[in-house]
Structures are given as C-alpha cells and as structure tokens.
C-alpha positions in Angstrom: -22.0 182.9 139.6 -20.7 179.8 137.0 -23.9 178.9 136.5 -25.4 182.6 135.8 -22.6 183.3 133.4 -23.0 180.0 131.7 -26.9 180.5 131.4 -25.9 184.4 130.4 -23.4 182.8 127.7 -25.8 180.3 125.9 -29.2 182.7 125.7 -26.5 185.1 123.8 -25.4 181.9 121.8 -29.0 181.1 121.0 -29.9 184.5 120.0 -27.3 184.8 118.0 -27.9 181.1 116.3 -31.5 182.7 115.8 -30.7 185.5 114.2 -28.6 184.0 111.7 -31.2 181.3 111.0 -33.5 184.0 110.2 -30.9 185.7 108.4 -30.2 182.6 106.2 -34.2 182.2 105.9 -34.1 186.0 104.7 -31.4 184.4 102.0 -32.8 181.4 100.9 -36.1 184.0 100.4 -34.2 186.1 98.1 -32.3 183.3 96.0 -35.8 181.5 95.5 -37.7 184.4 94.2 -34.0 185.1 91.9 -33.8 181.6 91.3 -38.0 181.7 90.0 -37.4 185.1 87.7 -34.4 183.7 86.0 -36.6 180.3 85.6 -39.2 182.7 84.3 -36.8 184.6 81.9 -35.5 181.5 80.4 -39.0 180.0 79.4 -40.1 183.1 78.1 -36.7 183.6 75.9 -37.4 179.8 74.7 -41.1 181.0 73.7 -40.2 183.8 71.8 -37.2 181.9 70.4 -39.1 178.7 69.3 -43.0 179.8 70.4 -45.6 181.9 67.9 -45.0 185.2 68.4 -49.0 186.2 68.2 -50.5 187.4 71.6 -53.6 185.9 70.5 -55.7 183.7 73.3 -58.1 181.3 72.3 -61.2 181.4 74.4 -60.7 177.8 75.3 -58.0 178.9 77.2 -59.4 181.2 79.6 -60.5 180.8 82.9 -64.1 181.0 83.9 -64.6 184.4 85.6 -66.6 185.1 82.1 -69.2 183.4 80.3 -67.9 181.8 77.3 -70.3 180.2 74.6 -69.7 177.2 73.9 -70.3 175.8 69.8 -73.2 174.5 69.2 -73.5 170.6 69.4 -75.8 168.1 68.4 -76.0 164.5 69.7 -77.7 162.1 66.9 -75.0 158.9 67.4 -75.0 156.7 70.5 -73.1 158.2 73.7 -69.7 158.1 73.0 -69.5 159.6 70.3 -70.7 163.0 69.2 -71.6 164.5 65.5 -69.9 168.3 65.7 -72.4 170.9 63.1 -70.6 173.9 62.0 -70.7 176.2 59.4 -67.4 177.2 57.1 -67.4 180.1 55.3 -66.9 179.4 51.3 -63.4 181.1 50.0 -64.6 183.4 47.0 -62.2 183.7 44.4 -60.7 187.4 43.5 -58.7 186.8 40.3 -61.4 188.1 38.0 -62.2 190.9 40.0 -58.4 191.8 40.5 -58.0 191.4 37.4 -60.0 193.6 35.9 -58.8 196.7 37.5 -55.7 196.4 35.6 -54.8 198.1 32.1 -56.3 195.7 29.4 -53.8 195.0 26.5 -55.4 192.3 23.9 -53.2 189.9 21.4 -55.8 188.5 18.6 -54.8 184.9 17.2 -56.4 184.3 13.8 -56.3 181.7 11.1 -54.4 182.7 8.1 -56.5 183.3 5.0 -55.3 180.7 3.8 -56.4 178.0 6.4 -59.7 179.6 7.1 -61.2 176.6 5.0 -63.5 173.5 5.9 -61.3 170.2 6.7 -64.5 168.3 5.1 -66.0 170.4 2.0 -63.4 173.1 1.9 -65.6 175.7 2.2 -65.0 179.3 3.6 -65.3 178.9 7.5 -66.6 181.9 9.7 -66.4 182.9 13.0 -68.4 181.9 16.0 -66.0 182.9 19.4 -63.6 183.4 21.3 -61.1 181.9 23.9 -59.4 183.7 26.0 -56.8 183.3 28.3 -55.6 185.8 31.1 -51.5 186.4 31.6 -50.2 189.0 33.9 -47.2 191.1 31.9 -44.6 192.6 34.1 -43.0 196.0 32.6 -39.8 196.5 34.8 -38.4 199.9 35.6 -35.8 201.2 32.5 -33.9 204.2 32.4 -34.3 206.6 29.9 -32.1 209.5 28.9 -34.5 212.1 29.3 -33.4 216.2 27.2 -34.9 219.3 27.4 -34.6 221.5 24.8 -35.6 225.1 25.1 -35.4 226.5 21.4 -34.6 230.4 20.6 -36.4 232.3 18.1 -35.7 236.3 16.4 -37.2 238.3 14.2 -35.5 238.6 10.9 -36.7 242.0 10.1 -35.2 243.2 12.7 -32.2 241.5 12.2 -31.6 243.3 8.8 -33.2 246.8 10.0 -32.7 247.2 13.5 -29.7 248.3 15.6 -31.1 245.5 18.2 -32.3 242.1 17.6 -34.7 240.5 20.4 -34.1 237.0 21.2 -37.2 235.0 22.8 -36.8 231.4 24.3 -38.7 228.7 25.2 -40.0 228.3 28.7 -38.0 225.5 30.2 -39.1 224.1 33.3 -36.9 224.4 36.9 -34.9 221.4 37.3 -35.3 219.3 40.7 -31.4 219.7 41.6 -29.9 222.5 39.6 -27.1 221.2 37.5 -27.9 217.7 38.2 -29.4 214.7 36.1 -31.6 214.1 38.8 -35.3 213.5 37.6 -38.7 214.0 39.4 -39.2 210.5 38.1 -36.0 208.8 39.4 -35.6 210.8 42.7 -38.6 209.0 43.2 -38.0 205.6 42.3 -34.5 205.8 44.6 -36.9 207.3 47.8 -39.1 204.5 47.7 -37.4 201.6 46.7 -35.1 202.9 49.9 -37.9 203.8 52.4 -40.6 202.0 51.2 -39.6 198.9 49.7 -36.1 199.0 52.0 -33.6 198.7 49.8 -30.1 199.9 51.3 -28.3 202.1 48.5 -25.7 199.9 47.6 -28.4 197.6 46.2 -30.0 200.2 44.2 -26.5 201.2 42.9 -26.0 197.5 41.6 -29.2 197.5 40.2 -28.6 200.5 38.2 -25.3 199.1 36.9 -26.9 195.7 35.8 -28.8 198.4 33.3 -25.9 200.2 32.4 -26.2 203.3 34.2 -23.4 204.6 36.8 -24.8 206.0 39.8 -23.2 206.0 43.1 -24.7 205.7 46.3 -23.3 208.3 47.7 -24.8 210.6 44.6 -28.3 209.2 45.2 -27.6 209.7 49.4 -26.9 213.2 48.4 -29.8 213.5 45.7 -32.5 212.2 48.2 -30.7 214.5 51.3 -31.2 217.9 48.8 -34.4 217.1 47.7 -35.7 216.3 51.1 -33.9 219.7 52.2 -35.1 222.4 49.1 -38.6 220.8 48.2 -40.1 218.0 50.7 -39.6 220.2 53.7 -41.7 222.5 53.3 -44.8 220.3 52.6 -43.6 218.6 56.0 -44.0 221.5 57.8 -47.6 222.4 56.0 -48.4 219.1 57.3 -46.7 219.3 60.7 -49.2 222.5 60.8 -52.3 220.7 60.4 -51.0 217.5 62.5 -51.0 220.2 65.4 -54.6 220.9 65.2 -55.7 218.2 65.6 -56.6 217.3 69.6 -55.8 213.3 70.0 -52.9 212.4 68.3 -50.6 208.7 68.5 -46.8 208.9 69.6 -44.2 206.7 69.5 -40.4 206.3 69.4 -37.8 204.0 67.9 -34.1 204.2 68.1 -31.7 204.4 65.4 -28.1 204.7 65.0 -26.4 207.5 63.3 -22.7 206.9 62.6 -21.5 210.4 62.4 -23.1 212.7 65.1 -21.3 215.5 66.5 -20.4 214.6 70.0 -21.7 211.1 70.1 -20.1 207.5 69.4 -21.2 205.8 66.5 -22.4 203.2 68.3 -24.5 205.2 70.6 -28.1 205.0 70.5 -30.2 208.1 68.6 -34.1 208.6 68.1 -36.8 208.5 65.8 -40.0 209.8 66.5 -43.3 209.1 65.3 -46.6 211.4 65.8 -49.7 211.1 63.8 -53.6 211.6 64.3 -55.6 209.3 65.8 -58.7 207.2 63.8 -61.6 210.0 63.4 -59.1 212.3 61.0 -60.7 212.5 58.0 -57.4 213.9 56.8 -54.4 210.9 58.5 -51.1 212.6 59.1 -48.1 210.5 59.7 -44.7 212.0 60.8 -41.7 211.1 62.0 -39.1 213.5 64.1 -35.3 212.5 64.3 -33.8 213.6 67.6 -30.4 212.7 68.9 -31.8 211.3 72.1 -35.0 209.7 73.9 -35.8 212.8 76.7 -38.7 214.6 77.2 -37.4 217.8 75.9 -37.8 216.4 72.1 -41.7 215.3 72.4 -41.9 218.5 74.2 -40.4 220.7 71.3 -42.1 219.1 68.6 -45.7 219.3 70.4 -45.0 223.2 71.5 -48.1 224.8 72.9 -50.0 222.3 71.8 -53.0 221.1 74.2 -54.8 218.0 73.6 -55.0 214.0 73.7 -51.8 212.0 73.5 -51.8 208.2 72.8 -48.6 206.7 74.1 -47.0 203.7 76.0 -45.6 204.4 79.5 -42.3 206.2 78.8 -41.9 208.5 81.1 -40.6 211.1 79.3 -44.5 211.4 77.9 -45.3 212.6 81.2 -43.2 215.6 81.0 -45.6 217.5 78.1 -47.8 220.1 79.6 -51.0 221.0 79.4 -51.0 216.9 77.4 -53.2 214.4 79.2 -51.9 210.9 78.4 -54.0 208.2 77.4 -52.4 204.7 77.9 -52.1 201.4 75.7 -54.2 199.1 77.0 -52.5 196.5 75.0 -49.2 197.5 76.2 -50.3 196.0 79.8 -51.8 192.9 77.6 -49.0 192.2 76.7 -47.2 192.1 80.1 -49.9 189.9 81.6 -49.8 187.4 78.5 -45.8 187.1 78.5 -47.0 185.8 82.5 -49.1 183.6 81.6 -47.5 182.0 78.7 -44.7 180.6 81.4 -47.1 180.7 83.9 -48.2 176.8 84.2 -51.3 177.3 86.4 -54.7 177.9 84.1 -56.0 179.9 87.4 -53.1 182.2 87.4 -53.2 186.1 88.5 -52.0 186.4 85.0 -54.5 184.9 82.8 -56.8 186.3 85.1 -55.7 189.8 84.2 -54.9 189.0 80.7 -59.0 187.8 80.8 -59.8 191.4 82.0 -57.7 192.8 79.2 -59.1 190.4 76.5 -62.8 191.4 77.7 -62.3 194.9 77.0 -60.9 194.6 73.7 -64.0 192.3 72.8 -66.3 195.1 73.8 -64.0 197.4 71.9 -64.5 195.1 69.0 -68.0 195.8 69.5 -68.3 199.1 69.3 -66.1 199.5 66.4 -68.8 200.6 63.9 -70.6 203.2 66.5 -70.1 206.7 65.9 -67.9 208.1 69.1 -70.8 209.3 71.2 -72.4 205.6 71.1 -69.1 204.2 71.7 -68.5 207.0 74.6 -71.8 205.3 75.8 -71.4 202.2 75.9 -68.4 202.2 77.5 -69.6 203.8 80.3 -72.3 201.2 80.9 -69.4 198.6 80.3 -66.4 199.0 79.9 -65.6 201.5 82.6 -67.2 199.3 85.4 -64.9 196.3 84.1 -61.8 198.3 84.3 -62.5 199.6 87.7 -63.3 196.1 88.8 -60.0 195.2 86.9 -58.0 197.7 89.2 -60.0 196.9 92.4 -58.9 193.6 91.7 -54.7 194.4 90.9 -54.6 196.4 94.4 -55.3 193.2 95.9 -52.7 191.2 94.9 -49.0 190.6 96.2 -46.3 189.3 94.5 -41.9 188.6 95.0 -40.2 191.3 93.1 -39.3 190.5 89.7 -41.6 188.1 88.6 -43.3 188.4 85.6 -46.7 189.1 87.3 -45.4 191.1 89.3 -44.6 193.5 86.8 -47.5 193.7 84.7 -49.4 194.5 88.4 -47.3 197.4 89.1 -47.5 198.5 85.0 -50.6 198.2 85.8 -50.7 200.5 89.3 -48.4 202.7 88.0 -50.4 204.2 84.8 -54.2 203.4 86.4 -54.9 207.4 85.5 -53.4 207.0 82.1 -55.7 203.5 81.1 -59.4 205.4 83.0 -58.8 208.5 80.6 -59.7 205.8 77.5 -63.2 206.1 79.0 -63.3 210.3 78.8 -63.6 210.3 75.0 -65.3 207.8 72.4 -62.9 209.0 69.7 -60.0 207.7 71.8 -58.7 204.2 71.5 -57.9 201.5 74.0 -54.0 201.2 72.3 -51.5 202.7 70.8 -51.5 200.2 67.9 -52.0 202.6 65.3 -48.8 204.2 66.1 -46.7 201.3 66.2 -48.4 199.8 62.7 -46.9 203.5 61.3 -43.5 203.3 63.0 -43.2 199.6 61.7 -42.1 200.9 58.3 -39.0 202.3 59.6 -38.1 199.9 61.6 -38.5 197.2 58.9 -36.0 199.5 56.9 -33.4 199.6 59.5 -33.2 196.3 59.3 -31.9 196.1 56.3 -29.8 199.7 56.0 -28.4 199.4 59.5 -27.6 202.8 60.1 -27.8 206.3 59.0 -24.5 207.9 57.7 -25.1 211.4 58.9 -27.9 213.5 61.0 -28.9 215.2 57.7 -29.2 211.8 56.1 -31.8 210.4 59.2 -33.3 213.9 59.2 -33.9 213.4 55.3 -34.7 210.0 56.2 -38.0 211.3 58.8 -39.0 213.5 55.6 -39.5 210.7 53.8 -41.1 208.4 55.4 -43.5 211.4 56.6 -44.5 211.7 53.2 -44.1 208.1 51.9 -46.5 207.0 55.2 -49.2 210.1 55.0 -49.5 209.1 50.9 -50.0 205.8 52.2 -52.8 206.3 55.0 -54.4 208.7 52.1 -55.1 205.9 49.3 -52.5 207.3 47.0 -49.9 205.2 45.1 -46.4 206.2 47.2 -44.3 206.6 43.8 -46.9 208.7 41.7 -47.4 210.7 44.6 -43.9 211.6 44.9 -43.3 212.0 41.1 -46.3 214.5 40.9 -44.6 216.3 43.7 -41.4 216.4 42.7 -42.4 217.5 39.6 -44.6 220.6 41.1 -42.6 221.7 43.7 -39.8 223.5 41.9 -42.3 225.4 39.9 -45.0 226.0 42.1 -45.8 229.0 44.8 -45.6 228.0 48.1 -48.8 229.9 49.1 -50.1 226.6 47.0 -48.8 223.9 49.3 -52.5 222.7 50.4 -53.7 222.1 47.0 -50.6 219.7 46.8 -51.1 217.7 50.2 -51.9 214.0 49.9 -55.7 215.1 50.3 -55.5 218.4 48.2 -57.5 219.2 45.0 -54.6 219.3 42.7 -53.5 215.6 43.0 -54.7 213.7 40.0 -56.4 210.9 39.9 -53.7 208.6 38.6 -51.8 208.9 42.3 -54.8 207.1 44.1 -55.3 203.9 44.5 -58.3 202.0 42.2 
C-alpha cells in the first residue's frame, strides 16, 4: 500500500512538474515574441528618428520573385575590371524661360551728350548695341489707405422754384464688413498668408505694426471668421453641390484641437475632414469638414444620400456609409510591409516579399498612367488583378507571433482584401489615397505652426478657407487674386450667379490663373 501511495504521489508530482514546465514554456513564448516587438519598435523609432523618411525601394534591393533588368554593361578592359556605359540626362537651364513670363520693366543707361565723343579723333560716336543684364525686383506688400467717396448732386432750378429739391448720389459699392475697414484686398492678404503661407496671427499682427498700421489679431480672427460666415459660405456650399455629383471621390481626416468647444476639454482631440474628387474631374473640388469628433456619423452626414466611389484608408468608421463601396489605399498597406522590412534584417523576408508585390503594382500603375480609363481598366485585368490575387493567395498562407510588424501588415492586409480588389472594378479609380493626403497636407502644415483653433466658428471658418484656398489651387488660379476677385464680387453680386464665380466659372479673369 506504501509503495502504491508513493508511486500514486510522484506521477501527481510529475504531472504537476509538467504542467508547469509547459506553463513556463507558454511564458518564455510570450516574453520572446514581447521581447521581439519592442526590439522591433525601437529600431523602427531609431529609423524614423535618424533614417530617410522616403518609402522609396531601390530595385537592387529586392528579392528575386521578379525579373529585374539589370544596366547595361560592357567589358572592353582585362577581367577585373569593368568599363560601366550610361547615359545622363543634360540639366536644361530655365532662367530665360522663367524669366520671361514675368512683367518686363526696362532702365536705359546712356552716355551723356557730352561724352558721346571719340577718345581718338573726337568725333560724334553712334550707337551699335546693347548689354543687358537681368535683376529680379521684389515689390513687397504696403498698405494703403484706401476712401470712397460717393458725391451728391441737385438741381438748382429746382432749388430756387420748387417746393422739393431731389438729391441724387453716387452709387457706392457694398462694403465686405459693414462698418469695417476691412478690404477685399486685405481680407485676402490675412487668409492666405494664414492658410496658405501658415502664418499664425500674431505674426501677421507684428508685421502690420513694423508698417505702421495697428491691427489686432483678434480683429483679423474676427474679420476672416465674418467673411467666411456672410460671403465664402455660400460658394462652399455651391461647390459642396457639385462635389456630390461626382461618383469617386478621396476622403480623409486629420485632427485638430479646438480650445474652446462646448462640452469638451481643451486638450481633447477634434476633427478635420477632407473630401475632394478623384483624378478624371475635369472640374477638382477640394473641401474640408470640421467636426468635433472622428465617428462615422460625420462622413455620413456630409456624404448624405450620396451613392458612389469612396477612396479612403482603413478607418472604420468609412465602413459605416451606405450605399458607399470603399476602395482601399494600396499604399497604405505599402507602407506597413516596408516599415517590416526596414527592421527586418533578412533580404528574403515575408516583408519585402509583400512590399515586392506592392512595388509591382504600382509599377504597372506607373504604366498605365497615360491610358484613358477603359485601357487602364484593361490592362489591369490582364495584370494587375492576377498579381493581387496571387498577392492574397500568398498572405493567407503565412503565420506570424502577434505584434510583430509583419504580422500586422498581413492582417491589414486580410482585413480590407474586398476594399484593395474593388481598385480593379473601375479604370478611373486609383490604387491610393495619395491624392487626398497631398490636399490634407496643407492644413496640417498650418497646424504646425498656429497650434490650435481658438473657437469652433474659428476652425469652421478655418475648413472655408482652405476649401477655397485648395480648390483655387487644384484649378491653376493664383490663391490671393482669386480671393480678392471674390471678395470683391460677392457683396454685390446675385447669388443665382455663384457658378459664373467658381474657380472654373466664366467670370474669373484672366489675371487670377496662373501663366
């Protein structure tokens, strides 16, 4: 009975002993794979700290699942060494050409009378050319006190004869800000030195006072607020109109923080939007939508019974819009398989092996930039399509510890398969969402140097005018002219006549557009 009980004790002993071995096996698992993605996180925060920050791969660098041409070389010198032939395109100089586009003011330089005499006989000397010399002339901005003056006129017959003497006045123009000194001219000049050169106000307000003028930031906050309110708005919404007709639009979102917001801490995180149309608009449209958070609800609102083709990165909250089929940014999921690879240090990795898949398709992409959209639909269904589905065939394959690199950009990848194939549905559609994030760049660029926005009416001012600023931009015409000839139109025009002043409408003149 000892010896049953003894044998009894130590098979309990050793299972226990086993299960905690495999227990501590199950540990040492987990603290490897934990110990590997912090390894992972600090290479890749030393290689965007110190590293190049461009995603671009040279082809030497890829792995051999695609055939790569090599440069041409020609061996005329013994073995070891080898004469390298290639060709280097010559740099053209623009200066002339640059030049010449510019307004042309001329300074003659001519001999006196006097001296216009021959060093040898002294006779009369005449002319036989020219040398000239090219100087650029900067004209900075000055302010200008700027009057109106409506005069009065009567009759003065019936001034002597008449019991009533008419009075007729000049027709004076509306002002931009009733009561104000604000300008068409110098609402402009504050709105894009602030949202398109990013100057924070309290710049702009020193550099006023350097030229002797006194205004506040706070006036030109509340100048640039009002005239985004009364006259921008409306051509917004006339463009918001057309925006929403068109079927493949771009989307993206940035935050921004808003210091006073009902019901929110200052530090709390708010939202800018962005939506604009894709590349086969003959008209670009470029918006942007403050919201006070990052849901679905606000895409939602803003694309209301709307149906179409929606460019965008994997936020789920893009998922939400109905009757919206999503087509996803290839070079979003690039991007995740080339941050694994750059601290991956195996040239055969799952990573530059899906990074080589990506970099294929944008090649062929590259390729059929100049087709029209049915030769690009076309060709990518003889090959791009088959490369993507091998490129998914070949992600459901792999395996991976959780929170590795790699193994995020696989389940990126397996997660938004649907959204990536729909690239291949349409040949006007586009295999990123770059064009969206080249548009959004602007503001974020800005925020950079403003920080924050005061109020919601000053970041909803804000999205008005960079709307405008942007869709001026993406339509050839010069941002400040643009906004001058508005701002001068708007108070006195109808607003049945909002097309004709759109970036692309008949009435813009030709000094707003770019030579």
């Amino acid at each position: 009975m000892e010896h049953t009980a003894f044998t009894s004790d130590l098979f309990a002993e050793n299972t226990r002993l086993n299960t905690r071995v495999t227990e501590l096996e199950n540990v040492v698992t987990e603290l490897s794979a934990l110990v590997k993605h912090f390894e992972e996180l600090f290479r890749l925060s030393q290689i965007k700290r110190f590293g190049s920050s461009s995603e671009k791969t040279s082809v030497n660098g890829q792995v051999s699942m695609f055939e790569i041409t090599a440069p041409e070389i020609t061996t005329t010198l013994p073995a070891e060494h080898e004469e390298i032939k290639y060709t280097r395109r010559k740099r053209v100089g623009k200066r002339e050409a640059d030049l010449s586009k510019l307004p042309l003011e001329i300074i003659e330089h001519e001999l006196p009378e006097t001296e216009r005499k021959c060093p040898e006989c002294n006779g009369n000397v005449t002319e036989i050319g020219v040398q000239t010399r090219d100087e650029l002339k900067i004209i900075p901005a000055q302010v200008i006190r700027l009057q109106h003056r409506a005069k009065t006129y009567k009759c003065p017959e019936c001034a002597e004869s008449a019991e009533k003497t008419p009075i007729i006045k000049a027709t004076m123009p509306a002002p931009l800000i009733k009561g104000s000194i604000a300008s068409a001219s110098a609402v402009s000049h504050i709105m894009t030195q602030k949202h398109l050169m990013h100057l924070p106000f309290y710049r702009l307000e020193q550099d006023f006072q350097r030229q002797g003028v006194a205004i506040s930031r706070q006036t030109m906050s509340n100048w640039t607020i009002q005239v985004c309110e009364d006259r921008l708005l409306p051509v917004y919404s006339t463009m918001k109109a057309a925006l929403l007709k068109r079927d493949v639009l771009h989307a993206d979102e940035t935050s921004v923080q808003v210091l006073n917001e009902p019901g929110k801490a200052a530090e709390t995180k708010s939202y800018m939007w962005l939506y604009r149309t894709s590349g086969d608009a003959s008209n670009p449209i470029v918006l942007y939508d403050y919201q006070p958070g990052r849901g679905g609800q606000y895409p939602d609102n803003f694309l209301r019974n709307w149906r179409g083709y929606l460019h965008a990165d994997g936020y789920s909250s893009y998922r939400m819009l109905k009757n919206v089929t999503l087509i996803g940014c290839w070079a979003h999921l690039r991007r995740k398989f080339d941050e694994a690879a750059k601290i991956s240090k195996n040239d055969n990795s799952a990573a530059k092996i899906g990074l080589d898949y990506c970099n294929r398709l944008f090649a062929l992409e590259r390729d059929f930039a100049a087709l029209s959209s049915e030769k690009r639909h076309e060709s990518r269904q003889t090959q791009s399509l088959p490369l993507a589905e091998t490129f998914f065939a070949w992600v459901k394959t792999q395996s991976f510890p959780p929170k590795l690199a790699i193994t995020r950009a696989l389940n990126y990848a397996q997660s938004h398969e649907d959204c990536f194939m729909n690239v291949f549905l349409d040949g006007r559609f586009e295999l990123s969402n770059n064009r969206a994030e080249r548009s959004i760049k602007p503001f974020v660029l800005g925020r950079k140097n403003w920080l924050f926005c005061n109020s919601v009416r000053g970041a909803k001012a804000s999205a008005v005018a960079f709307s405008i600023i942007e869709t001026a931009k993406e339509n050839g015409l010069k941002p400040f002219e643009y906004l001058d000839f508005l701002l001068e139109s708007l108070p006195n025009a109808n607003m049945r006549d909002l097309d004709a002043l759109l970036p692309w409408g008949i009435a813009v003149p030709d000094e707003c557009r770019m030579k």
